[in-house]
C-alpha positions, 0 to 999 in steps of 0.5 A: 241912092239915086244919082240925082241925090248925089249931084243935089248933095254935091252940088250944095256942098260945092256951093258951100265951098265955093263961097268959101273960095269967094272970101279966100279969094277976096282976102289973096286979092286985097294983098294978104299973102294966104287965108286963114288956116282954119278957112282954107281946111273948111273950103277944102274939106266941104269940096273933098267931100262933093268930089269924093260922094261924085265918084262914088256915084261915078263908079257905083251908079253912073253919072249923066255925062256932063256930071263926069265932066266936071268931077273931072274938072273938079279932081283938077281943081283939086290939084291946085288946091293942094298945091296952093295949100301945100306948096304955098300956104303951109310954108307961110308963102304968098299964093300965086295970084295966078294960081287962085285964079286958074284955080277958081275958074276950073273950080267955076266952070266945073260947078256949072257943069254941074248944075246943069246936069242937075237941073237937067235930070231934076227935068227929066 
């Protein structure tokens, strides 16, 4: 598989789960302390998936620069997510606000990065 197709497949996922972050976020910033379970594994799952097929990529078959950046960015986003899942959620503990926050924006900017590493080599 080409790298292109990789970042396409990655980028749709992250996408699917980012909207799913969307709702999480929305339902910790209305004032309930955690999403639903079932929510969470989703977003999680379909993110896993993105970042695990990205450094497949990376490792295999290169990756153009600012694709590595953001699965580096995305591997870190990662990291608060487990520990919001672990350290909070599983534990029935509200998530820190500004936990969700850092999260989503290194989430946020590591999906942009990879969007315009995509469109860049759709381009080229």
């Amino acid at each position: 598989m080409e790298p292109l197709r990789m970042m396409e497949t990655s980028t749709v996922l992250l996408l699917l789960a980012a909207l799913g972050g969307v709702v999480m976020a929305g339902i910790r910033f209305s004032g309930k302390p955690y999403p639903p379970t079932w929510l969470a594994m989703l977003h999680g799952f379909l993110a896993g998936a993105a970042v695990t097929l990205l450094i497949y990529a990376w490792a295999t078959i290169g990756l153009p620069t600012l694709a590595i950046v953001a699965t580096v960015l995305f591997v870190l986003a990662a990291l608060g997510g487990a520990v919001m899942n672990l350290g909070f959620h599983w534990k029935q503990l509200a998530l820190p606000k500004w936990l969700v926050f850092v999260h989503a924006g290194v989430a946020v900017l590591g999906f942009l990065l990879l969007l315009v590493a995509t469109l860049s080599s759709l381009h080229s």
